[in-house]
VEXDO-207420 format. One line per field, with one value per residue (C-alpha): x, y, z. Coordinates in Angstrom, 1 decimal. Each point is the difference from the previous one (the first is absolute). Layout:
BEGIN
xx = [X/...];
yy = [Y/...];
zz = [Z/...];
# end
This chain:
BEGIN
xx = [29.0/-3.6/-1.1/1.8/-1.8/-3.3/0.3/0.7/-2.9/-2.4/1.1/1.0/-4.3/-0.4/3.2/-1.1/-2.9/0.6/1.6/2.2/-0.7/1.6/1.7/3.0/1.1/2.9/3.5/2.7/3.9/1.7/3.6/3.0/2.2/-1.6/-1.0/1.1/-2.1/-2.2/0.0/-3.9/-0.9/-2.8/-0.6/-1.5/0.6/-2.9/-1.4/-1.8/0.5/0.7/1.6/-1.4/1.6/-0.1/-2.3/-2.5/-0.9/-2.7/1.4/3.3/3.0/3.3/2.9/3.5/1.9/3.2/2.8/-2.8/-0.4/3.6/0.1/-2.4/1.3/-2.6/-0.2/-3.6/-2.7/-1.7/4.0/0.3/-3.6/-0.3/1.0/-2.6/-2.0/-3.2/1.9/1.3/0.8/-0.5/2.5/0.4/3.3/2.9/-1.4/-3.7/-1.1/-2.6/-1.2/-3.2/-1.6/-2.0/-0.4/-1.4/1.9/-0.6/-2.2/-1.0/3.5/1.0/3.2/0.5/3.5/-0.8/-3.4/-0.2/-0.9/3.2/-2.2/1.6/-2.1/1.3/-3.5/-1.7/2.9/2.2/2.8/-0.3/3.1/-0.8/1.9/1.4/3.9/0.3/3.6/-1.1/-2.8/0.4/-2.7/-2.6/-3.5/-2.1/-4.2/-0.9/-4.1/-2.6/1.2/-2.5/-1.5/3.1/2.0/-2.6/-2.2/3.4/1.1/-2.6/3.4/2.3/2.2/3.7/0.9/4.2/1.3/2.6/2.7/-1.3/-1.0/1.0/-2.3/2.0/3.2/3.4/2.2/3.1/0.6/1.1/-0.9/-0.7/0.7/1.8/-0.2/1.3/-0.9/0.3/-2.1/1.7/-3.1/-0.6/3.3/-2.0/1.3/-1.8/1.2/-1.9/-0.3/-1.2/1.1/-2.1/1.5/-1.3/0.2/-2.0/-3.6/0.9/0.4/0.9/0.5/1.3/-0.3/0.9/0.5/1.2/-0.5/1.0/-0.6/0.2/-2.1/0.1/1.2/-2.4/0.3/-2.1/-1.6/-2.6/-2.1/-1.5/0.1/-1.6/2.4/2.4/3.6/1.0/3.7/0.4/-0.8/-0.7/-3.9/0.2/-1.1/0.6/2.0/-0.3/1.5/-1.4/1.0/-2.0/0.8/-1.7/0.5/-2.3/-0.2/-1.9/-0.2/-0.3/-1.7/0.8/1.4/-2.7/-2.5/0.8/-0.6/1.6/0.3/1.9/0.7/1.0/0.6/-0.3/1.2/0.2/0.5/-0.7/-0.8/-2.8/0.7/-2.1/-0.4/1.2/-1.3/0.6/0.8/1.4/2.3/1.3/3.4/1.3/-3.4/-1.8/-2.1/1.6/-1.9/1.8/-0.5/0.7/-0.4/-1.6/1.4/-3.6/1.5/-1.5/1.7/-1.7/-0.1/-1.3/0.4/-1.7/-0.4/-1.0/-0.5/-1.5/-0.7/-0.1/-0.7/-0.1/-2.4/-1.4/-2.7/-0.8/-2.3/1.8/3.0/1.5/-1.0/1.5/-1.0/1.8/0.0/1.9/0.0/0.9/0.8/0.4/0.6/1.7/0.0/0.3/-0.2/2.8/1.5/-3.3/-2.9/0.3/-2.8/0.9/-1.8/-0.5/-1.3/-0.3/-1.7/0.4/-1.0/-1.0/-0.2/-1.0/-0.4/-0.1/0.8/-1.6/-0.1/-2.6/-3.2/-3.5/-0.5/3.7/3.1/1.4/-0.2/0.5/-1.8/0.6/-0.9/1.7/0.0/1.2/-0.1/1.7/-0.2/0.7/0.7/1.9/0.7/2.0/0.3/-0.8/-3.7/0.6/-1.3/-2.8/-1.4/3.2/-0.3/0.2/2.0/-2.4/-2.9/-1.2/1.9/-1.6/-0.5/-0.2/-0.9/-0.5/-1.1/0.0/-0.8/1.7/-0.2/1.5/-0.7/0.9/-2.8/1.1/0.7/0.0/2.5/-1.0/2.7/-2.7/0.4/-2.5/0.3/-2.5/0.8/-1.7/0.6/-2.1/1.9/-1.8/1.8/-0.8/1.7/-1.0/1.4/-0.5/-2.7/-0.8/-2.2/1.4/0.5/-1.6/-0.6/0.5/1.6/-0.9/2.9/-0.5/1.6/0.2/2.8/1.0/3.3/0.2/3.0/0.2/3.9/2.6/1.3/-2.8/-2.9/-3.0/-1.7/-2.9/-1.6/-2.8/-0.2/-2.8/2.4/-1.0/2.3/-0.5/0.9/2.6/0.1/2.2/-2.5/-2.6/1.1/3.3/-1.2/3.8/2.7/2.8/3.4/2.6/-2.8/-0.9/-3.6/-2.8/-2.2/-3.8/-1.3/-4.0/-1.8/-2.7/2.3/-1.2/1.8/1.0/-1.2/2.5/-1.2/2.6/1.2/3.7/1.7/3.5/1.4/3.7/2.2/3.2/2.5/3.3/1.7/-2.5/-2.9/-2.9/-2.6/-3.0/-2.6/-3.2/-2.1/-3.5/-1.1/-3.0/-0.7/-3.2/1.0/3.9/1.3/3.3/1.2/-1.1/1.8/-3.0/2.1/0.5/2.6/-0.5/2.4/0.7/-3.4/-2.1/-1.0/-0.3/1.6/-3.5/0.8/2.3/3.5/0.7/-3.6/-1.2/0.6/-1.8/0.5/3.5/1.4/3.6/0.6/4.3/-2.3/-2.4/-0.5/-2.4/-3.2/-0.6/-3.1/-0.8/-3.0/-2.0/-0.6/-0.8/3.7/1.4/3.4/1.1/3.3/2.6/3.6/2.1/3.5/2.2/3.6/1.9/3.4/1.9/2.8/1.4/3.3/2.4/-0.1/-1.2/-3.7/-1.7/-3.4/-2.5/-3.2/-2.6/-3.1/-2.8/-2.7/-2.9/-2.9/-3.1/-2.1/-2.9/-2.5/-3.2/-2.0/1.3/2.1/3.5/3.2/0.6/3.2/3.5/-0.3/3.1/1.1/0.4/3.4/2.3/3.3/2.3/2.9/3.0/1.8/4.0/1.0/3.8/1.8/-0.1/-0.9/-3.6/-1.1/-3.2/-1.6/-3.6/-1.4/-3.9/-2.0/-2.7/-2.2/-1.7/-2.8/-2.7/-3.0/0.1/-3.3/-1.2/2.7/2.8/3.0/1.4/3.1/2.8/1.4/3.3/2.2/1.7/3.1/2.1/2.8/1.4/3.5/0.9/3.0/0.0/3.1/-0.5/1.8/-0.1/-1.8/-3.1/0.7/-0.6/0.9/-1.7/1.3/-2.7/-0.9/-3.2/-0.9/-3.5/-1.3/2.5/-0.7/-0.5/-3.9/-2.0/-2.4/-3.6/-2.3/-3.4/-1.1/1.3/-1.5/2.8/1.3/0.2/2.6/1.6/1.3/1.6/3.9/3.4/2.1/0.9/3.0/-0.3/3.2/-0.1/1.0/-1.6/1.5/-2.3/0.9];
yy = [-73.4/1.2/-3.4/0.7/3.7/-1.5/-2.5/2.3/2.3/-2.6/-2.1/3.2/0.9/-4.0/0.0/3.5/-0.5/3.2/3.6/2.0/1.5/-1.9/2.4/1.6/0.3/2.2/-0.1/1.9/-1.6/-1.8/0.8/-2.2/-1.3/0.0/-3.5/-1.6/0.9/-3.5/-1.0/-0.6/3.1/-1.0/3.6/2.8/3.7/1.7/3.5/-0.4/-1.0/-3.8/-2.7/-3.4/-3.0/0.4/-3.1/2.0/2.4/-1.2/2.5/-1.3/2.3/-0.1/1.9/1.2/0.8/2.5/-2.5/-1.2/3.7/0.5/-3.2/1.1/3.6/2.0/3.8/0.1/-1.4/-2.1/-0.9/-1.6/-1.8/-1.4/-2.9/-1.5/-2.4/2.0/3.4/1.8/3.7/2.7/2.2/3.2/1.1/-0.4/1.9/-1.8/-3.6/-0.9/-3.4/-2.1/-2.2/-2.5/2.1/3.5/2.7/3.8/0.9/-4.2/-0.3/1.5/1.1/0.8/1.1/-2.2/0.3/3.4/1.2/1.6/3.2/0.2/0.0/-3.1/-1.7/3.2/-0.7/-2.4/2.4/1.0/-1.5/-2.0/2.1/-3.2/-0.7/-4.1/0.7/1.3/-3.0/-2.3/-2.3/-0.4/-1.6/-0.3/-1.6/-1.3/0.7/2.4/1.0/2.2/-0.1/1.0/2.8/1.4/-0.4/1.0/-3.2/-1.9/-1.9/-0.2/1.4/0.8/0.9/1.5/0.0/2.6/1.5/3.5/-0.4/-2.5/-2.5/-2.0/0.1/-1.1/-2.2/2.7/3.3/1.0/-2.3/0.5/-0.5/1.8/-0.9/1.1/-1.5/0.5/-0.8/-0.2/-0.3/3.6/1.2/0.4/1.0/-0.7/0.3/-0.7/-0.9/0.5/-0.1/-0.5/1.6/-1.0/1.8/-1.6/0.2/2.1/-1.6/2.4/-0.9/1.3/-0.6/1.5/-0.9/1.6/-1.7/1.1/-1.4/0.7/-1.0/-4.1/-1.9/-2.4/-3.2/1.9/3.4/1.4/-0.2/-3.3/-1.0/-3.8/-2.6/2.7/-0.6/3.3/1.2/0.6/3.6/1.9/0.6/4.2/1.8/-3.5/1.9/0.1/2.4/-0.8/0.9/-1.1/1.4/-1.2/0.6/-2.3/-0.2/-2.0/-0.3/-3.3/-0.5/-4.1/-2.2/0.2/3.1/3.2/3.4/0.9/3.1/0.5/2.1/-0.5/1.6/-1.5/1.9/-1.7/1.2/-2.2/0.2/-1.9/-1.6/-0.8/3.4/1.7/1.5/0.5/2.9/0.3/1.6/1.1/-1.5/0.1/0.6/-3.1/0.2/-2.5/-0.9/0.1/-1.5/1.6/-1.0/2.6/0.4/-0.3/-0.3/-0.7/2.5/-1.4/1.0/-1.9/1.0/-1.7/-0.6/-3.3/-0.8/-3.0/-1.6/-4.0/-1.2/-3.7/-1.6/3.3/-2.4/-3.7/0.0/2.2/-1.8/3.3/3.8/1.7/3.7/1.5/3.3/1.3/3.3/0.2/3.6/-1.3/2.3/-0.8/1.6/-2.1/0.9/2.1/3.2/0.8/-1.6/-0.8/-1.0/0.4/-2.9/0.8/-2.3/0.8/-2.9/-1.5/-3.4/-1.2/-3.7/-1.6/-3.5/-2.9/-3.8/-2.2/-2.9/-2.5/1.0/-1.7/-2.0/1.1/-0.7/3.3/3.2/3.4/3.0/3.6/3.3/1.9/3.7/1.8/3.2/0.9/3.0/0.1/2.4/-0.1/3.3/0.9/0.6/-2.9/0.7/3.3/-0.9/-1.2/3.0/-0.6/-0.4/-2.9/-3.2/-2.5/1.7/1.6/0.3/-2.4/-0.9/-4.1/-0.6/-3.9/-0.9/-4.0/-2.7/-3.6/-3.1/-4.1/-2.5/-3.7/-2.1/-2.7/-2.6/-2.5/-1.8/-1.5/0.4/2.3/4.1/2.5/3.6/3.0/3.9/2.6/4.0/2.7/2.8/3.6/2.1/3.4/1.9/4.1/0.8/4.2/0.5/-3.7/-2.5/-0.9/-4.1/-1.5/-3.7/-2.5/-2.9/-4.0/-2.6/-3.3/-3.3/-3.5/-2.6/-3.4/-2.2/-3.6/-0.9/-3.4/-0.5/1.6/2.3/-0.9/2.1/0.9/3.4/1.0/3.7/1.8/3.8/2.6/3.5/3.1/3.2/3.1/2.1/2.7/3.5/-0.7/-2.6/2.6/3.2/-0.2/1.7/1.2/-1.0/-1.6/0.6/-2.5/-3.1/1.6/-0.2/2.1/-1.6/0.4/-0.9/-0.4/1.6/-2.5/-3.0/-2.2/-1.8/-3.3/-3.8/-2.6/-3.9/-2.4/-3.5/-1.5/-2.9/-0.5/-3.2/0.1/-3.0/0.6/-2.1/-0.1/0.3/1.4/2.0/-0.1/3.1/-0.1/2.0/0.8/2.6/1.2/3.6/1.6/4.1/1.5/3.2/-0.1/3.3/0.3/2.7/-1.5/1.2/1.5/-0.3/3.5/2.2/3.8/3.0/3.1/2.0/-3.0/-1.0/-3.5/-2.8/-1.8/-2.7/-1.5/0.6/0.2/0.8/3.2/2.4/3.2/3.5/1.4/-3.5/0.2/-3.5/1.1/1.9/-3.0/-1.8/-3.6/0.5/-2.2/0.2/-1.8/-2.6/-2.4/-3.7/-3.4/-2.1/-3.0/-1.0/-3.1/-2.1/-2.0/0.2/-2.6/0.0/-2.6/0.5/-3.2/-0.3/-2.4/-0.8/1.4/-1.1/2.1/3.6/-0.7/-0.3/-0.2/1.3/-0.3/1.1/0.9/2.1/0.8/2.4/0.8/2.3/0.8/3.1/0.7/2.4/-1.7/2.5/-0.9/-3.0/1.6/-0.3/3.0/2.7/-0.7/-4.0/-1.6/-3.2/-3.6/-0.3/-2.7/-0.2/-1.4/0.7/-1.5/1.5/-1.6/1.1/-1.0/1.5/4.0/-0.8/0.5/-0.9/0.1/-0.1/0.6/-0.4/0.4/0.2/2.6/-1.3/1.3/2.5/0.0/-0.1/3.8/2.6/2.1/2.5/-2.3/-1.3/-4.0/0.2/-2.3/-2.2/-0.2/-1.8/1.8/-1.5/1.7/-1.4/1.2/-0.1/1.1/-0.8/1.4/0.3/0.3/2.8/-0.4/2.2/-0.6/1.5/-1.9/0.9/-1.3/0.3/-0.9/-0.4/-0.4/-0.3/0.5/-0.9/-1.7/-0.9/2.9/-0.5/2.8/0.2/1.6/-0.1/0.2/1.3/3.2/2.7/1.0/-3.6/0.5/3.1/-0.8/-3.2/-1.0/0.2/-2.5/-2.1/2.0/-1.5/1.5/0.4/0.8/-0.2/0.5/0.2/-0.7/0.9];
zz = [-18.9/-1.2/1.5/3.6/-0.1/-0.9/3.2/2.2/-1.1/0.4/2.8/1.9/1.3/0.3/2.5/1.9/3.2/2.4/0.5/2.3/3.3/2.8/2.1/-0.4/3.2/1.0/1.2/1.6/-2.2/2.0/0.5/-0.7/-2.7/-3.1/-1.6/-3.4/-3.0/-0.3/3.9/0.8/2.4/2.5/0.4/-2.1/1.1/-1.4/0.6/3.1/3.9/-0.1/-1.3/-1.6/-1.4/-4.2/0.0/1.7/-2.9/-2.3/-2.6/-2.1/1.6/-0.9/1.9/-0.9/3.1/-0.1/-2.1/-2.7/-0.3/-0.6/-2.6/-1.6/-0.4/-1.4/-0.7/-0.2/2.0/-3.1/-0.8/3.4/0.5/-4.3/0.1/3.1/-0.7/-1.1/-0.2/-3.1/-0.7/-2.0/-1.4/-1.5/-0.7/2.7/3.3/0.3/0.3/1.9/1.6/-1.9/2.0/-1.5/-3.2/2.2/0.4/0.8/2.3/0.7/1.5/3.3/0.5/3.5/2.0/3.2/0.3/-1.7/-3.5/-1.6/-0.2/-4.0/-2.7/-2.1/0.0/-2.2/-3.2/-0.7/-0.6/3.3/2.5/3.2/2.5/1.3/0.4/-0.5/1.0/3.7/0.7/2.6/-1.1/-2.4/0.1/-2.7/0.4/-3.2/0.0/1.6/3.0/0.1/3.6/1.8/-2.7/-1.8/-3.4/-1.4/0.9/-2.3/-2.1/2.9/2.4/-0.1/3.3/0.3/3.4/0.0/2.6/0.2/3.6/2.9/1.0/1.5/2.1/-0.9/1.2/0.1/0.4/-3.5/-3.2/-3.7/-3.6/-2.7/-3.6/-3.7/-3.7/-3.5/-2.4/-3.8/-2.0/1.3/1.2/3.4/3.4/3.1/3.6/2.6/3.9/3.3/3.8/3.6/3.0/3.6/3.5/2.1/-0.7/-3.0/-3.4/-2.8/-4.2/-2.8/-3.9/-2.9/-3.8/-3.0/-3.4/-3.5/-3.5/-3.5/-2.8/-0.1/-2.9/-1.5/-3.0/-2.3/-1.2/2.5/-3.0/-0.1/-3.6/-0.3/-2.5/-0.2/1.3/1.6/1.8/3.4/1.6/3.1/1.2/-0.1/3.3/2.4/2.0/3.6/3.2/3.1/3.6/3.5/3.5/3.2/3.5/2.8/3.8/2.7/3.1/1.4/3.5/0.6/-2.4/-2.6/0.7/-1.7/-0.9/-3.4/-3.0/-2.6/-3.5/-3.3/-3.3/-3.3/-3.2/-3.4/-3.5/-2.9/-3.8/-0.9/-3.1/-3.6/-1.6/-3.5/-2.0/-4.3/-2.1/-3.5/-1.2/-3.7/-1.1/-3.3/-1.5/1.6/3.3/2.5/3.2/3.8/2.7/3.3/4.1/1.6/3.7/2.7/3.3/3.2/3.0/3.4/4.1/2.5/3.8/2.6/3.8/1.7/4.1/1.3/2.8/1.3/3.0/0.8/2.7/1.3/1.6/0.8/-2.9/-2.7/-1.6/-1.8/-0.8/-3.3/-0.6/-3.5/-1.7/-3.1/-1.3/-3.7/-2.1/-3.5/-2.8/-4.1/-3.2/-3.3/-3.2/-2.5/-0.2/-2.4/2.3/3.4/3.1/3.3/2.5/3.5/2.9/3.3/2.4/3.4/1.4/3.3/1.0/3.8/0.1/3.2/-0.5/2.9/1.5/0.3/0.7/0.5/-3.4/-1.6/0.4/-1.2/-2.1/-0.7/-0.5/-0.9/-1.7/-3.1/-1.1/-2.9/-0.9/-4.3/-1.6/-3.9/-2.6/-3.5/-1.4/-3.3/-3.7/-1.5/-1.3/-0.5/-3.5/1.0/2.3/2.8/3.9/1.6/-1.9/1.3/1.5/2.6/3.5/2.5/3.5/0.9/3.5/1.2/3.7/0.9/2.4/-0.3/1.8/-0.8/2.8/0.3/1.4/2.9/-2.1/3.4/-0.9/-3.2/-3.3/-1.9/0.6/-0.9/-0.3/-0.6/-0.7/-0.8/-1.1/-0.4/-2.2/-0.4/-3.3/-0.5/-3.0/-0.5/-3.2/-1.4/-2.3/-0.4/1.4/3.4/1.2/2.9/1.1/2.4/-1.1/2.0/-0.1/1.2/0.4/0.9/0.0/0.9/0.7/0.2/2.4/-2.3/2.0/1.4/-2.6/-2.2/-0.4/-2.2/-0.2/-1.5/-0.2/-1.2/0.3/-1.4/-0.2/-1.6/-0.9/-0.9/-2.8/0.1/-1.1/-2.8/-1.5/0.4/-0.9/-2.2/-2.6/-2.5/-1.7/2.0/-1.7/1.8/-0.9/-3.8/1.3/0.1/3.1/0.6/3.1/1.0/2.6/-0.3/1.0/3.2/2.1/-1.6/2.4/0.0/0.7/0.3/0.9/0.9/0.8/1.2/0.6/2.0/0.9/1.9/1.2/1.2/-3.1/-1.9/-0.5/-2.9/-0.2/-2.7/-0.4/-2.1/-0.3/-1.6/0.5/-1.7/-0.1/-0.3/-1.6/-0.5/-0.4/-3.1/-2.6/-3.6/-2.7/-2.2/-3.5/-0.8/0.6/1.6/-1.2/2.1/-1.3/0.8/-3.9/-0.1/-2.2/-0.2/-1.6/2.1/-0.6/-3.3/-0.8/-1.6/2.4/0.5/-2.1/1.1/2.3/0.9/0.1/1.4/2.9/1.0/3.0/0.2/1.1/3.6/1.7/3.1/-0.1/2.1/-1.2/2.4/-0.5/1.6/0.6/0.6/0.3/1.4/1.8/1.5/1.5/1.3/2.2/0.7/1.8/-2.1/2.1/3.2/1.8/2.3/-1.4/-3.5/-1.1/-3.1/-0.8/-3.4/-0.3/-3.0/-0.3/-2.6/0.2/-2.8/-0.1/-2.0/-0.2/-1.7/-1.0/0.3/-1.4/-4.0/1.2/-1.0/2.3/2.3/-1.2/1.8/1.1/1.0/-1.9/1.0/1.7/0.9/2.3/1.6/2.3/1.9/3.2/1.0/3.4/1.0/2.9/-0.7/-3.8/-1.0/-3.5/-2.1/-3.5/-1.0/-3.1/-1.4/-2.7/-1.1/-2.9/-2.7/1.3/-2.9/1.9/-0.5/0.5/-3.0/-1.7/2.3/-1.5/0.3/2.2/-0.8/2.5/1.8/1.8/3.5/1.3/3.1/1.8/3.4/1.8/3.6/2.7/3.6/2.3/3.8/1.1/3.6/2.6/-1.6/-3.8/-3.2/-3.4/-2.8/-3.7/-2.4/-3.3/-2.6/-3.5/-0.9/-4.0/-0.5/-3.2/-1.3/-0.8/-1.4/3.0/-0.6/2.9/-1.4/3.3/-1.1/-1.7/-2.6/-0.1/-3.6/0.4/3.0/0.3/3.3/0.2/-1.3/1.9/3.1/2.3/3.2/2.9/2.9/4.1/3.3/3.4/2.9/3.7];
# end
């Protein structure tokens, strides 16, 4: 295996020529019946005006319409997307698990609610819940690489863009119609119900949604603990529980078939524990001192309201293809911590996004261009520094204003089998922060890109993009210990805003019964931003352990009161890697069909400045999967290997592979007048594995859970 990762490390620059930045240009969904899980969509519905064939984006996209959601069965976000070819997840505990893209995460990956930022603040911690119901998605698109120029310099990893239900944007085909859901997980003893309905009068299109979910702590193969060449009995992870309810009501007016004008509300609540904390004490027994081990409860209690209208209209003129205008309004508010210390985070922040798509025009062929505002204020507030002089948990409250201009065009190719694109954005970031050193910079993106129309269905794309982002408050100002992450985080005002230079290639092949995606990549950063771990540990009166955990600490140390000492840094780092995926359709006669497919992804990161590997990597993985469809019966297994991660940064620990296998089971009855009921079934680690993700930060006290069998059934009207 060393000998497959040392390939792959080497080959991967040699294979890699350009970067990201064709356009992503927009669409409104298309209504209809929804297709099966691996048939090859020609369309992508993005977050934007207009619709292009998926062999028009220079970017590698993959897209998971409404029943490869519902396979795939997800209660997180990062639960739903790991899996995709370049896409893991991190995890921490049973409530948060976001989506890594290429080995970024955080603030690199934009998570957007169709078109929007969520307006949460999941990117600042990675305790922190994407207020994102999987259950409630009607598709799912995720851009692997800078997408820079058209979402932001948030957006220097990727994009995963959620199309949801919240509010009409497009008519249906009957006056009444929706879906109605309820499943149990065992590994959990988990509830969740869930489901949604559209009403129609006329011009007047009207949905509801609402989910309630319920969980207790999940069982898991071993102790939390992780103990290495040490057999250890089964458990449950302390404080994985999870209660989460989501209520939305949308409207919109429609003035033909596809112009509208819509708004709707929605209110997200979610209380969780946040797992990998005790603490020791002794005790005296029978004369001898004895040493206890104890889970200390730190729970998460969140509230998210918020308030979205937009507007689409579609050929205003003879020259303008589509106009989108956006705006979100987001009130955010949680407290974490435990009934000792607690920090209440509070973000209030709107959004506004206009953008036109349009038709050819002198030298190109098409394009879109638009302007983005946001508007975020931040404060933490609570008790956990009090020790060390209290006030606020991660420093000072601050203001982030950003103003841009974007633009992607396609130049008149004349007929020829070779497309070029260019985009551009200009991104202006202004952060006031009290009684510190206040943010302000504009931020250039550019990009170039290239596909070879080698055949029908056949296609080579190369890219080349020069993005830059900016840093955020937390990577500035944290300045405290944070409780749910047993961290004490220092940010640095100093920081600049970190240059990314990269190159891709994506090859795709598809046929009729198949379809073959590979990709490479080679990005290098001038001035990466990351938290380092600095080797010591921090207790709650700020002595230090100095030399590194277990060192000799400082006079007075309470070692069962300290936190590790992370620090955010700047260093040049590259990344670099592969990922591949194949879906064939094995055999197909009458109403059965039988699909395969396999996939492998691998990245490397590295600090260039002293040549070590970059904190949180994912591994090398492999997988494979098979789909039966016969009649009403649908069938599936995947299975998947995650190898040995021990290409590990300073103070990191190897993480042991594993091996994933999940099987799924469903049968749907026609009812008649339109209604289908659909009893399903899934198991997920199936094997029982003891599953560490090492892009976790308390992978080595939280591991992820058991075998789980999920049941379930859904009526749709």
């Amino acid at each position: 295996m060393n000998i497959i990762k040392h390939s792959l490390r080497y080959c991967a620059p040699l294979c890699t020529i350009t970067l990201l930045s064709h356009a992503v240009l927009f669409s409104n969904e298309e209504s209809g019946v929804e297709e099966p899980v691996y048939q090859l969509e020609e369309f992508v519905v993005s977050a934007g005006p207009v619709a292009r064939p998926i062999d028009d984006y220079a970017v590698p996209v993959t897209t998971l319409d409404a029943s490869a959601l519902r396979r795939k069965s997800g209660n997180t976000l990062g639960e739903l997307l790991d899996g995709q070819p370049g896409v893991s997840a991190s995890s921490f505990g049973g409530a948060v698990s976001r989506p890594i893209i290429r080995g970024f995460d955080g603030s690199r990956v934009a998570i957007l609610e169709s078109g929007l930022s969520t307006g949460d603040v999941s990117e600042t911690s990675p305790d922190h819940a994407v207020t994102i119901e999987p259950l409630l998605t009607k598709r799912v698109e995720v851009l692997r690489g800078p997408s820079t120029l058209l979402y932001g310099s948030n957006a220097i990893g990727g994009v995963v863009n959620v199309v949801g239900r919240e509010l009409p944007r497009e008519q249906p085909n009957s006056a009444l119609s929706g879906s109605f859901e309820a499943r149990h997980d065992t590994v959990s003893d988990g509830d969740t119900t869930v489901g949604y309905t559209t009403f129609k009068e006329g011009p007047l299109v009207v949905t509801l949604q609402g989910l309630e979910r319920q969980s207790d702590d999940y069982e898991i193969p071993s102790h939390p603990e992780a103990v290495p060449d040490e057999p250890q009995e089964g458990d449950t992870l302390g404080s994985s529980f999870v209660e989460t309810d989501f209520y939305s009501v949308g409207a919109s007016w429609f003035f033909n078939e596809q112009n509208y004008l819509g708004f709707s509300v929605s209110k997200y609540d979610s209380f969780y524990g946040i797992s990998g904390h005790e603490h020791h004490h002794e005790e005296e027994e029978g004369g001898q001192e004895e040493e206890e081990e104890e889970e200390e409860v730190v729970a998460l209690d969140l509230e998210r309201s918020r308030f979205d209208a937009e507007l689409a209209v579609f050929e205003p003129t003879q020259w303008i293809e589509a106009i989108r205008v956006r705006f979100g309004y987001t009130d955010y508010k949680h407290v974490e911590g435990s009934d000792d210390e607690a920090t209440t985070f509070e973000r209030e922040s709107w959004e506004l996004r206009a953008e036109a798509a349009h038709d050819d025009w002198s030298i190109f062929s098409g394009g879109i261009f638009g302007v983005q505002l946001n508007d975020a204020d931040f404060q933490a507030i609570g008790d956990e520094i009090a020790g060390v002089g209290g006030g606020a948990a991660f420093g000072p409250p601050s203001t982030t204003r950003s103003q841009a201009f974007f633009f992607s065009e396609q130049i008149n190719n004349n007929g020829s089998d070779l497309y070029f694109d260019v985009g551009g954005r200009v991104e202006n970031q202004k952060i006031d922060a009290d009684g510190a050193s206040n943010y302000s910079d504009a931020a250039i993106s550019l990009g170039f890109s290239s596909i070879w129309k080698i055949d029908e269905g056949k296609s080579l794309a190369l890219s080349l993009q020069r993005t830059e982002r900016h840093p955020n408050a937390t990577e500035l100002y944290s300045n405290g210990p944070h409780m749910a992450t047993s961290q004490y985080q220092s940010g640095d005002e100093t920081l600049e805003k970190e240059t990314a230079y990269g190159v891709d290639l994506t090859y795709r092949n598809r046929k009729d019964k198949w379809e073959a995606t590979a990709s490479a990549f080679y990005t290098y950063f001038d001035n990466y931003i990351f938290d380092e771990f600095q080797g010591n540990q921090i207790d709650d009166e700020g002595r230090r352990s100095n030399g590194g955990i277990g060192g000799i600490p400082e006079v007075g140390f309470e070692e069962d009161h300290a936190l590790n000492e992370y620090k955010y840094v700047a260093a040049d780092a590259l990344f670099y890697g592969l990922e591949a995926e194949l879906d064939y359709i094995a055999y197909r006669a009458g109403d059965t069909t039988v699909r395969l497919g396999v996939l492998a992804d691998y990245v490397v990161a590295e600090n260039r400045d002293n040549n070590d590997s970059l904190p949180r990597i994912p591994p090398l993985r492999l997988g494979g999967k098979a789909e039966l469809e016969y009649g009403n019966w649908n069938a599936g297994v995947l299975i998947r290997r995650s190898y040995n991660q021990d290409d590990t940064a300073p103070n990191e620990s190897d993480t042991d592979g594993f091996t994933e296998l999940e099987t799924d089971l469903s049968y749907s009855y026609d009812l008649g007048n339109g209604m289908l009921v659909t009893a399903f079934a899934r198991a997920n680690n199936l094997l029982d594995e003891e599953i560490r993700h090492h892009t976790s930060f308390i992978k080595d006290k939280a591991p992820r859970p058991g075998r789980n069998f999920t049941i379930g059934a859904r009526v749709e009207f």
